[in-house]
Backbone as CSV, one residue per row, in Angstrom:
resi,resn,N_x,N_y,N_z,CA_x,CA_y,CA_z,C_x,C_y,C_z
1,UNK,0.560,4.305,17.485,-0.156,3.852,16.310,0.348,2.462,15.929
2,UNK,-0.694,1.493,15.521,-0.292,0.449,15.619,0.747,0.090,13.819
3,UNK,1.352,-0.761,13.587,2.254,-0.748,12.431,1.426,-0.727,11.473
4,UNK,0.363,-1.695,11.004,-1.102,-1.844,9.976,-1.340,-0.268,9.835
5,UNK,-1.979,0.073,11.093,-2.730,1.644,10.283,-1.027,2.664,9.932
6,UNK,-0.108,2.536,10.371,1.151,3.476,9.864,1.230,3.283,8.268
7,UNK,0.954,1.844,8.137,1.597,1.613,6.915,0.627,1.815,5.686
8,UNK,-1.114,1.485,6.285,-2.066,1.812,5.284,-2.245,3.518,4.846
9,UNK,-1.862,4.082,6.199,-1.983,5.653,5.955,-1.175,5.847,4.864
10,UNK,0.062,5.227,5.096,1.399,5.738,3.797,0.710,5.177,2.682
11,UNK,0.123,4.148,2.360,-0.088,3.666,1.432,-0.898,4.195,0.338
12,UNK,-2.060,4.774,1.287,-3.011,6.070,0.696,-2.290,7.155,0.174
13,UNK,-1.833,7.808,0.997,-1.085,8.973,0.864,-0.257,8.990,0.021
14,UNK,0.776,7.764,-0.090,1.327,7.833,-1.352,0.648,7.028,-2.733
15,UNK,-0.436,6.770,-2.777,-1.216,6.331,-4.024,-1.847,7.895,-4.633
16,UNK,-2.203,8.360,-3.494,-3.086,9.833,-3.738,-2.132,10.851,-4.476
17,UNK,-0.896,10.922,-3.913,0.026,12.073,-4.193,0.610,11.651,-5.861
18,UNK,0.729,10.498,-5.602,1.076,9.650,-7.540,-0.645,9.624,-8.409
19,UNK,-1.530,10.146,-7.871,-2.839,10.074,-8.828,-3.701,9.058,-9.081
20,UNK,-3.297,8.258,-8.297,-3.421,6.503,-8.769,-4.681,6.175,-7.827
21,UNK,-5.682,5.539,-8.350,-7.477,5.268,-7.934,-6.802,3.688,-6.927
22,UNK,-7.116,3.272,-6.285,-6.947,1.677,-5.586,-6.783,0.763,-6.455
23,UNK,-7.939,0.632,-7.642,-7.934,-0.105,-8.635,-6.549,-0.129,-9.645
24,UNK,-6.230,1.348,-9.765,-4.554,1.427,-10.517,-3.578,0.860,-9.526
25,UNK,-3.744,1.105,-8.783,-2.221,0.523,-7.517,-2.509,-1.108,-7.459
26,UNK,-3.593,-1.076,-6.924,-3.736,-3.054,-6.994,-3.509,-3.580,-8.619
27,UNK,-3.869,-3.383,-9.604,-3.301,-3.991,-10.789,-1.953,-3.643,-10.802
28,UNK,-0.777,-2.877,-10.483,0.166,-2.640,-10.844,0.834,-3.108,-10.036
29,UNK,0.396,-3.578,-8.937,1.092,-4.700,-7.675,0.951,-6.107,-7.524
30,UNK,-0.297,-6.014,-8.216,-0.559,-7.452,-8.620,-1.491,-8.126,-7.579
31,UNK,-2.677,-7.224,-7.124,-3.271,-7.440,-5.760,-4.451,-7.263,-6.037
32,UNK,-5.322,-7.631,-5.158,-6.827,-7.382,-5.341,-7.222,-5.876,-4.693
33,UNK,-7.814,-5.785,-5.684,-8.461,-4.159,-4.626,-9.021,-4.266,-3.672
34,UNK,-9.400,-5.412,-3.385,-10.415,-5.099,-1.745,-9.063,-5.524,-0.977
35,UNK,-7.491,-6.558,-1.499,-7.035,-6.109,-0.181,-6.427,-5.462,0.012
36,UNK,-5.733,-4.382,-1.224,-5.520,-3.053,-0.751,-6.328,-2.622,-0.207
37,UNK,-7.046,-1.979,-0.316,-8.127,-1.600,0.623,-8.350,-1.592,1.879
38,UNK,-7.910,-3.322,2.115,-8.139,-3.879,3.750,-6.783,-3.284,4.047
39,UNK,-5.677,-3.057,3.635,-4.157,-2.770,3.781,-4.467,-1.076,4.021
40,UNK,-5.054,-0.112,3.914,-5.269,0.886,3.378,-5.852,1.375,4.770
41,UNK,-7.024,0.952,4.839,-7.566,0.314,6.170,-7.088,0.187,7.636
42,UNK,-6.045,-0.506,7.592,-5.446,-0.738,8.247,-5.731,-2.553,9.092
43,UNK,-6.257,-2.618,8.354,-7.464,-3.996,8.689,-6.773,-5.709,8.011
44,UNK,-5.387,-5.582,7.264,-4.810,-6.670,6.565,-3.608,-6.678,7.281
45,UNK,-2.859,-7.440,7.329,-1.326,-7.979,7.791,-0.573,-8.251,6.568
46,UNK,-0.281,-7.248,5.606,0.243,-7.925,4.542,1.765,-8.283,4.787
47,UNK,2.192,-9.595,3.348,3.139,-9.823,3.721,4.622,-8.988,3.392
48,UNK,6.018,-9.470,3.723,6.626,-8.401,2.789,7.020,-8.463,1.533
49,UNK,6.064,-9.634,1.122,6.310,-10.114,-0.592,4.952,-8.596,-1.271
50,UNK,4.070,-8.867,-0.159,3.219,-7.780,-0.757,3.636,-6.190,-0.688
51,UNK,4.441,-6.058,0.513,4.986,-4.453,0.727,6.124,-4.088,0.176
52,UNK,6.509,-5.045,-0.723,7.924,-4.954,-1.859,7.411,-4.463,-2.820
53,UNK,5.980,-5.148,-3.663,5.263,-5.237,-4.760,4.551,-3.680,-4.750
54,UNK,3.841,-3.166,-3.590,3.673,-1.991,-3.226,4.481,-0.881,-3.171
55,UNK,5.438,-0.798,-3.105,6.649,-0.289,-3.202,7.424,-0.208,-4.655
56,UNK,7.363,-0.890,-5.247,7.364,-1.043,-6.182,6.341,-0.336,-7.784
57,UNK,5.357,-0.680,-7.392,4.299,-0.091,-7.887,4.310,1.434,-7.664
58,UNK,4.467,2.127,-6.412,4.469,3.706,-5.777,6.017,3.595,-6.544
59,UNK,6.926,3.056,-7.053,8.025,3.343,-6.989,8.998,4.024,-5.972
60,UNK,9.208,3.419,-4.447,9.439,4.166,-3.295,10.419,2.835,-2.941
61,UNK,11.105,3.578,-2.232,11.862,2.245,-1.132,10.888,2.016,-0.254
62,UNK,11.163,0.420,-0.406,9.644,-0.070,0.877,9.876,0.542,2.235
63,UNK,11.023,0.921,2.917,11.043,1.803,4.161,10.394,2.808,4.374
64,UNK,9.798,3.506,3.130,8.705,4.666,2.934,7.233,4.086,3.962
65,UNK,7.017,3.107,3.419,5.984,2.929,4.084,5.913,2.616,5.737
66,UNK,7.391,2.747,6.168,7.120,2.824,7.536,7.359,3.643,8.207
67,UNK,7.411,4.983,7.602,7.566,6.559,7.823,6.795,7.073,8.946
């Protein structure tokens, strides 16, 4: 599995399991919803200024997302 879709799967999965719509996680990360979305997807390269902010937001150590 390539790293993009590992990390968008977690990203879902842990937005879903915290209750949180795309629109709640991207305002609380400070991101646009379509590129969560594209991140989600598996379809964005985000950076790790963005997978800190994500992490942050899920409240997780960013290593979560490479589970």
């Amino acid at each position: 599995m390539r790293w993009e879709d590992r990390v968008g799967a977690n990203v879902r999965r842990l937005r879903r399991a915290k209750g949180l719509s795309q629109e709640a996680l991207a305002h609380e990360a400070g991101m646009a919803m379509r590129y969560l979305a594209g991140i989600e997807r598996g379809e964005e390269n985000p950076s790790l200024v963005f997978l800190v902010k994500l992490a942050e937001a899920l409240e997780i150590h960013p290593a979560r997302l490479f589970d």
